[in-house]
Backbone as numpy.savetxt, mean C-alpha at the origin, in Angstrom:
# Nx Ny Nz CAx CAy CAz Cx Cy Cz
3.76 -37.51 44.88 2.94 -36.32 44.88 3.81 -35.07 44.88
4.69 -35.11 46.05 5.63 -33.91 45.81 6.38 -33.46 44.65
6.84 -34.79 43.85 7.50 -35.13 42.81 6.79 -34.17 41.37
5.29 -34.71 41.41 4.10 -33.72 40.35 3.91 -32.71 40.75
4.17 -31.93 42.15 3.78 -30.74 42.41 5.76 -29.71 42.00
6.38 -30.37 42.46 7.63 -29.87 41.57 7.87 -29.56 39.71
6.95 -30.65 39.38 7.19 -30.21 37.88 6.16 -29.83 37.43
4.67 -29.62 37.86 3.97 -28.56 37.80 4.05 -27.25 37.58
5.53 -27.31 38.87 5.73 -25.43 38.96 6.27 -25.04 38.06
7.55 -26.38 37.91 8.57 -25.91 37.00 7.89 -25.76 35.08
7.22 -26.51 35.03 5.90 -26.09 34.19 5.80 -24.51 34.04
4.37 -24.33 35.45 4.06 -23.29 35.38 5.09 -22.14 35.16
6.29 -21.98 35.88 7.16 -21.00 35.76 7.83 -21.08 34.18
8.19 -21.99 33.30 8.16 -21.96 32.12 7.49 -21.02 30.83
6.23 -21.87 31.87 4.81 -20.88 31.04 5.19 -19.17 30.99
5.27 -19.08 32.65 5.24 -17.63 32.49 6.20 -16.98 31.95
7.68 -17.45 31.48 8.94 -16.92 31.08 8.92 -16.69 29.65
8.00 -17.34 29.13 8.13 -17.55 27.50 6.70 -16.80 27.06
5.83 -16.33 27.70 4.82 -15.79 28.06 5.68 -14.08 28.22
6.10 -13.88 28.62 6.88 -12.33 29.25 7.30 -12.11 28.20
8.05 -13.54 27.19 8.93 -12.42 25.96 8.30 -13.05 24.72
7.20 -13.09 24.84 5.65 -13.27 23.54 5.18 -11.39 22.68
6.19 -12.07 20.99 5.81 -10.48 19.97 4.92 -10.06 21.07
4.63 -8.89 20.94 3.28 -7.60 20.80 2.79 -7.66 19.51
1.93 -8.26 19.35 1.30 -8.12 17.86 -0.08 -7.30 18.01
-0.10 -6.26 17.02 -1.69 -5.27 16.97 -1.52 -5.65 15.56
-2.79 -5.35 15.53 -3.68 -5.13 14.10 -4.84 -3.46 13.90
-4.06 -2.63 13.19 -4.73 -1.50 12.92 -5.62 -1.24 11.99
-6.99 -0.47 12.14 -7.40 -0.40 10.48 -7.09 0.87 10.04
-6.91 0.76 9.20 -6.88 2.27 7.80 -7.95 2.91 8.18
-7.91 4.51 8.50 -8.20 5.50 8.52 -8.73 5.98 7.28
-9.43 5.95 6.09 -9.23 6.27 5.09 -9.24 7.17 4.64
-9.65 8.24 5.52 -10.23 9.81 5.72 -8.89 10.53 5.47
-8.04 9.91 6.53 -6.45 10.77 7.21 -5.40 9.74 6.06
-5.72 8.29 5.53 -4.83 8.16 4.82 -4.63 9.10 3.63
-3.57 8.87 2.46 -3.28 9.23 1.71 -2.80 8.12 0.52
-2.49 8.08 -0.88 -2.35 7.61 -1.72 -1.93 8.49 -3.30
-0.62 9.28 -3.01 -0.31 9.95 -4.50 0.05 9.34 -5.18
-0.26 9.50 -6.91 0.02 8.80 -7.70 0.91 9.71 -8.84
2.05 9.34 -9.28 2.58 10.44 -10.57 3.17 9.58 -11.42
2.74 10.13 -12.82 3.07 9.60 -13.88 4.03 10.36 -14.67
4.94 10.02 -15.21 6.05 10.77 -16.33 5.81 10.65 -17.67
6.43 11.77 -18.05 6.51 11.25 -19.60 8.05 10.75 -20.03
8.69 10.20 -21.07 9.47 10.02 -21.10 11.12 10.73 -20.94
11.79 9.77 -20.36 13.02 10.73 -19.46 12.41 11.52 -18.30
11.01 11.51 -18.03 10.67 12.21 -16.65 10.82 13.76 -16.82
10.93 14.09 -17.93 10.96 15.58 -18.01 10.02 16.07 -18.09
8.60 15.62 -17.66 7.01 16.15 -17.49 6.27 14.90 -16.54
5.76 15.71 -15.69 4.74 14.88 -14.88 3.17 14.86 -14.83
2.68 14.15 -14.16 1.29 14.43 -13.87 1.44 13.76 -12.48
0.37 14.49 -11.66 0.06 13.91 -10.31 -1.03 13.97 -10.15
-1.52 12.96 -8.58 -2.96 13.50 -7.88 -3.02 12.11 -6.82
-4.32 12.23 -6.62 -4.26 11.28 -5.86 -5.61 10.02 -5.80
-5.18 9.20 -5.30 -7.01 8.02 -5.44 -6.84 7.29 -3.96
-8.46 7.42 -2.98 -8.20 7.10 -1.74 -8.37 5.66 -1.62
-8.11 5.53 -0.44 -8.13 3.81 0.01 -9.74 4.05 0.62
-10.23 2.38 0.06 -11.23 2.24 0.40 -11.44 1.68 1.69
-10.73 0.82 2.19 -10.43 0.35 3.41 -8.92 -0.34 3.59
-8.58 -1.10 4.77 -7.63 -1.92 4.89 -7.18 -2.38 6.32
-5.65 -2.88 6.79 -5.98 -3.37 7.74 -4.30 -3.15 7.66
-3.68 -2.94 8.81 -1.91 -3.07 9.02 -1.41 -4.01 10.20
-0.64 -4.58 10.33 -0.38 -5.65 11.16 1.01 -5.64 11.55
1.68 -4.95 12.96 2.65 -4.53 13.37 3.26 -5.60 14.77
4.30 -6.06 14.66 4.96 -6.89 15.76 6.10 -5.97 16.24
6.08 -5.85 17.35 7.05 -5.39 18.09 7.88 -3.78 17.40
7.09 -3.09 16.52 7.52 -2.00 16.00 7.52 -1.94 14.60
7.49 -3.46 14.09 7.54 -3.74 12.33 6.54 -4.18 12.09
6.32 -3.42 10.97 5.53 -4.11 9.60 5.24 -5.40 9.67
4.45 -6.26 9.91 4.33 -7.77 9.21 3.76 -7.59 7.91
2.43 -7.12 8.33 1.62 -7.47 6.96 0.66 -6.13 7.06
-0.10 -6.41 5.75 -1.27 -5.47 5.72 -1.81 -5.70 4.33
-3.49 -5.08 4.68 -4.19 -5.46 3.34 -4.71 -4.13 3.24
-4.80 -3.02 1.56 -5.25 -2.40 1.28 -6.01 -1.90 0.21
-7.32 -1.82 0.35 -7.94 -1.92 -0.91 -8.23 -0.43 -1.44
-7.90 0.11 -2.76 -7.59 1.48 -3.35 -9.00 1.45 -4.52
-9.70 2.39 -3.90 -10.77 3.05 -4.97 -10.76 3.56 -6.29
-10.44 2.92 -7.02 -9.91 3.26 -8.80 -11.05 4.12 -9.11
-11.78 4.61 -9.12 -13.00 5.68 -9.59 -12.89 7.01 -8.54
-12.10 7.43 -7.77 -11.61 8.26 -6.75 -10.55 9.04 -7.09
-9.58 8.63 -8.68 -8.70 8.99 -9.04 -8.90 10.13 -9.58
-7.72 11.26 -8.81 -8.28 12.56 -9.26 -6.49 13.25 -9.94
-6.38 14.47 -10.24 -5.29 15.03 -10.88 -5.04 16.39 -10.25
-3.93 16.57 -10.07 -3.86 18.16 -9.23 -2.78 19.10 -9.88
-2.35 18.27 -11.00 -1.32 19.59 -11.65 -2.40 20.33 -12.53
-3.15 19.88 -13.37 -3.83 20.76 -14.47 -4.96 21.43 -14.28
-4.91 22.62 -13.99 -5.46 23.81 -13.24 -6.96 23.87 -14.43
-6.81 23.88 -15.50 -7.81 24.07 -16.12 -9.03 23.35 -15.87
-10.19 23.11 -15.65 -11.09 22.66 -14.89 -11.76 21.58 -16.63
-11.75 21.73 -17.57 -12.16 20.96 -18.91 -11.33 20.33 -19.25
-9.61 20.57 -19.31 -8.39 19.64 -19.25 -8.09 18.56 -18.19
-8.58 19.27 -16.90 -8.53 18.05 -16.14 -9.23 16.88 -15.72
-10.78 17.27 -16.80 -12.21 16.64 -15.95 -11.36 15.49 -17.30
-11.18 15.69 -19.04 -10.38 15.29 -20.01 -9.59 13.98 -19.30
-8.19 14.64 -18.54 -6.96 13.40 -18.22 -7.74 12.63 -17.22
-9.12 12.99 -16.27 -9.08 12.39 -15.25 -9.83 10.77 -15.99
-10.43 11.55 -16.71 -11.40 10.47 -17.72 -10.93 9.64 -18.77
-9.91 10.21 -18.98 -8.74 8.89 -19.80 -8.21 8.32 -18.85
-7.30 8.33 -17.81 -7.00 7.97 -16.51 -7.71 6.39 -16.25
-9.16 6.80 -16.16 -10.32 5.64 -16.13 -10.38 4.93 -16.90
-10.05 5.39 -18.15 -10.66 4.14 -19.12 -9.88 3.14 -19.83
-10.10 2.56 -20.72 -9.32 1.48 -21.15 -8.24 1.68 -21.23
-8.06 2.32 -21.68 -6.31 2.94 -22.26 -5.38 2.81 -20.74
-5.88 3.65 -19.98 -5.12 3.29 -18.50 -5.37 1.92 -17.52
-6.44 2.52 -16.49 -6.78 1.95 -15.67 -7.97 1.21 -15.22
-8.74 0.92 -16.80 -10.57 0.31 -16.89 -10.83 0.70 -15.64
-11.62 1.30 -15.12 -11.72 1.75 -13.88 -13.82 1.00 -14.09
-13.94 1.11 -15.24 -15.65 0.41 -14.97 -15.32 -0.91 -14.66
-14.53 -1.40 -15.26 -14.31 -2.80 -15.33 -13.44 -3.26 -14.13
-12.82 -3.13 -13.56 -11.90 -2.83 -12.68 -11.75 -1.79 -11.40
-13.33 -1.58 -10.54 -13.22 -0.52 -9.50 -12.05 -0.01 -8.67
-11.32 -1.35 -8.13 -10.74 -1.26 -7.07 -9.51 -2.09 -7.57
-8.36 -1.40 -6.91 -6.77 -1.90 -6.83 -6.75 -2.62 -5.50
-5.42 -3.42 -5.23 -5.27 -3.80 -3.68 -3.96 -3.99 -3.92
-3.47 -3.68 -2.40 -1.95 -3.67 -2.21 -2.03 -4.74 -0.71
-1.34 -5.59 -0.85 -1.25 -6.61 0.10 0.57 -6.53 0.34
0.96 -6.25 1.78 1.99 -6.16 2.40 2.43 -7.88 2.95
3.22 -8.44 2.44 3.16 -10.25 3.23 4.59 -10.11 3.97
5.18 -9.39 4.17 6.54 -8.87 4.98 7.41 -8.01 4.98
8.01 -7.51 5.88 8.73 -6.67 6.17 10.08 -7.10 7.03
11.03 -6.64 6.76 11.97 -6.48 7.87 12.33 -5.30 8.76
13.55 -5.55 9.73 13.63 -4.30 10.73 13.71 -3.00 10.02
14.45 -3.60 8.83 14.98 -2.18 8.16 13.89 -1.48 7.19
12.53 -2.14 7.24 11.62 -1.83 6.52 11.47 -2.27 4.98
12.05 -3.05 4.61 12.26 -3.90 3.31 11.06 -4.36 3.47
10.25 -4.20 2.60 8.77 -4.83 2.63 8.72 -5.45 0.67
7.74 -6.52 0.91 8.02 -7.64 0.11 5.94 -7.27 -0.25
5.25 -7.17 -1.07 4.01 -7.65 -1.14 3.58 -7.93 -2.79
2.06 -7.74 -2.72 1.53 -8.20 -4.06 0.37 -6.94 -3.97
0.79 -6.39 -5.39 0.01 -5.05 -5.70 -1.05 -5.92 -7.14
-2.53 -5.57 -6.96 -3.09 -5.54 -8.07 -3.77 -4.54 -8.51
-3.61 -4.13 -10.48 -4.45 -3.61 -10.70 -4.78 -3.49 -11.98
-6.02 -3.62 -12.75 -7.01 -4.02 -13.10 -6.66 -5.87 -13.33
-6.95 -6.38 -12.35 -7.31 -7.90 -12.31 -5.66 -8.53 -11.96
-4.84 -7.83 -12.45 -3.39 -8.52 -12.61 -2.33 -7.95 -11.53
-1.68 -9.58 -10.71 -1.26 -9.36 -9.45 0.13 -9.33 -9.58
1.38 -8.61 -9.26 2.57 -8.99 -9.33 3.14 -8.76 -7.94
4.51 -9.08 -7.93 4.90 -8.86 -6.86 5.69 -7.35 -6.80
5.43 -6.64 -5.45 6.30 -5.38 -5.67 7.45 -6.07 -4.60
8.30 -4.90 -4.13 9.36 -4.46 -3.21 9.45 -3.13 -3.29
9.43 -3.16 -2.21 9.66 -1.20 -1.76 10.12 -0.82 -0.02
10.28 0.17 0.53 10.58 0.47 1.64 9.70 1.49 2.34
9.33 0.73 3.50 7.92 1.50 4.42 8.88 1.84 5.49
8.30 2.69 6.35 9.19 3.54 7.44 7.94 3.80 8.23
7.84 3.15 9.80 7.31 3.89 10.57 7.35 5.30 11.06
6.51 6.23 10.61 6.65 7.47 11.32 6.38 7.75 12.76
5.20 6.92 13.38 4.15 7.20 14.16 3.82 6.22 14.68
4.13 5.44 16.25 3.92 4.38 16.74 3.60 4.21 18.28
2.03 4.13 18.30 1.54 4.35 19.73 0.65 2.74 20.29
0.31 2.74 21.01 -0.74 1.74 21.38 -1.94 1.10 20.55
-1.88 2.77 20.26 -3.90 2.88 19.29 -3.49 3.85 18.21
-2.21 4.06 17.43 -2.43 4.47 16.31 -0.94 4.76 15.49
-0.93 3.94 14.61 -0.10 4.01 13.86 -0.01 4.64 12.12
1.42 5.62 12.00 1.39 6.30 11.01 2.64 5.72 10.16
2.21 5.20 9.10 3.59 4.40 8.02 3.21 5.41 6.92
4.61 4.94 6.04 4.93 5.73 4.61 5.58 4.60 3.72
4.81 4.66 2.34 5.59 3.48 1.77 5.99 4.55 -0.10
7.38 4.12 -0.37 7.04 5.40 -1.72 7.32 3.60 -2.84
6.35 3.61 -3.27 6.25 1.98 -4.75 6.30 2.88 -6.23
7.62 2.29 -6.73 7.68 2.51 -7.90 7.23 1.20 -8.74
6.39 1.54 -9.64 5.42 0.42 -10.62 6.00 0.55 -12.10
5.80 -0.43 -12.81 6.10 -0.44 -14.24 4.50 -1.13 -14.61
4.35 0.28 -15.31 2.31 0.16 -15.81 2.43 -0.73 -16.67
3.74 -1.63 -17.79 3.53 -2.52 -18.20 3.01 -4.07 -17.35
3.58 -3.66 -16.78 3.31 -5.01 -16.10 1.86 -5.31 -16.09
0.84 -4.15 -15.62 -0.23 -4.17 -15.33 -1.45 -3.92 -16.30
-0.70 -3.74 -17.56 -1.24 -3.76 -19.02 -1.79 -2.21 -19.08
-0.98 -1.12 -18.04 -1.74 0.32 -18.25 -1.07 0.57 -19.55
-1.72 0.66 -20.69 -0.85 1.12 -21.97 -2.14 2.20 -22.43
-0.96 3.14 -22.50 -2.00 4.02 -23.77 -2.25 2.95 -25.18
-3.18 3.29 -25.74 -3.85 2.86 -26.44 -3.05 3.06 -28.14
-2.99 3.90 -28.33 -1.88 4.07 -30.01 -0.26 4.05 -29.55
0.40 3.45 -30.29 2.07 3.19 -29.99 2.72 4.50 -30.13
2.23 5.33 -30.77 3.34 6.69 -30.68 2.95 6.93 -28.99
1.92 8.07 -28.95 1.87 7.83 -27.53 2.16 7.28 -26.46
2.08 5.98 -26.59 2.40 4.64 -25.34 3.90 5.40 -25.08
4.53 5.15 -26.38 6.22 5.29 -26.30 6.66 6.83 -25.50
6.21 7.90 -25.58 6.53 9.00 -25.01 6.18 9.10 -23.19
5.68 7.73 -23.01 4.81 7.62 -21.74 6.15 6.58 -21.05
6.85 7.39 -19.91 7.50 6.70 -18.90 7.06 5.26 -18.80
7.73 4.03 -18.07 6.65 2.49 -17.84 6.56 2.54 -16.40
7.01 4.01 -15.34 7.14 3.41 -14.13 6.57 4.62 -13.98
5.73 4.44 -12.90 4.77 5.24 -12.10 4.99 5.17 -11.21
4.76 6.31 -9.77 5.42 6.22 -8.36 3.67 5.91 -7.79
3.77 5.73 -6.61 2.98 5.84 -5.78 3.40 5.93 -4.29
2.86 7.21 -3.89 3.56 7.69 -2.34 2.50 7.35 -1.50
2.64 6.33 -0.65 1.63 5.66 0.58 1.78 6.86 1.71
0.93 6.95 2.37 0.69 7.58 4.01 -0.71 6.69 4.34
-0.37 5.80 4.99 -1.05 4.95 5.79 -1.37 5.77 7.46
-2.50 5.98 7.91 -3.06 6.47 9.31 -3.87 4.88 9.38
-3.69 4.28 10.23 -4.19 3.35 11.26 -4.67 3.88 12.67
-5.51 2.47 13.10 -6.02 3.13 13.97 -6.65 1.68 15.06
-6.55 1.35 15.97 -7.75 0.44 16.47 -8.43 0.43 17.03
């Protein structure tokens, strides 16, 4: 009896030691209000841009002990708006090619998603970006800005090649004057 009440403890005290140094794992959701999502496109050699931005529809971030694990984010493709071209008929124009076949089928295709499947300390993050239907893998680097109990603020900057994702302008002269890599600057606000 004494014998089971000795390795009971030594049990129990086990428990509690490996228990004390158990991750901190949270799970935050996207803010979608306070997130952010810029998007800029070049023309070739990058010597002309376009920008703007398209919000997240929802999502979810998943942080251990200060890092990144994972996260799921789903991006509103009909939300996509433009902020360099001041003219109010030029821009209603790019926002509406933007949408349509030629870019981003946005009828056919509402919503993008960016799925985060790891990270390291140094913020090397590994995931799978889709958009219109077609998934590849990115790599890019996220940086905690902002890390509390109940609310976390990340930044991720993803450079894309719109081939991949079949964004082609539509006639080959055009296509060709059109950069293949597009940025996208993340500001993730979480929250639980």
């Amino acid at each position: 009896m004494t014998k089971q009440l000795v390795i009971f403890g030594f049990v129990a005290v086990l428990f509690m030691v490996f228990s004390a140094f158990e991750a901190s794992k949270d799970t935050f959701t996207v803010n979608h209000t306070e997130s952010e999502l810029k998007w800029t496109g070049y023309h070739l050699a990058k010597s002309y841009e376009h920008w703007g931005y398209v919000q997240l529809k929802s999502g979810t971030l998943n942080v251990t002990d200060g890092i990144i694990t994972s996260g799921q984010f789903i991006i509103d493709m009909n939300s996509i708006s433009n902020k360099d071209v001041e003219k109010e008929k030029e821009n209603t124009k790019l926002v509406s090619h933007l949408k349509s076949n030629d870019f981003f089928a946005v009828k056919k295709f509402p919503e993008a998603k960016l799925v985060i499947n790891k990270s390291d300390a140094s913020g090397k993050s590994t995931g799978d970006l889709t958009i219109r239907g077609i998934t590849k893998e990115v790599e890019f680097q996220t940086t905690i800005q902002e890390s509390s109990s109940d609310k976390v603020v990340a930044v991720a900057d993803i450079k894309v090649d719109r081939t991949d994702f079949k964004v082609m302008y539509g006639w080959k002269v055009e296509n060709a004057i059109l950069s293949n890599e597009f940025r996208m600057q993340v500001k993730i606000v979480a929250k639980k």
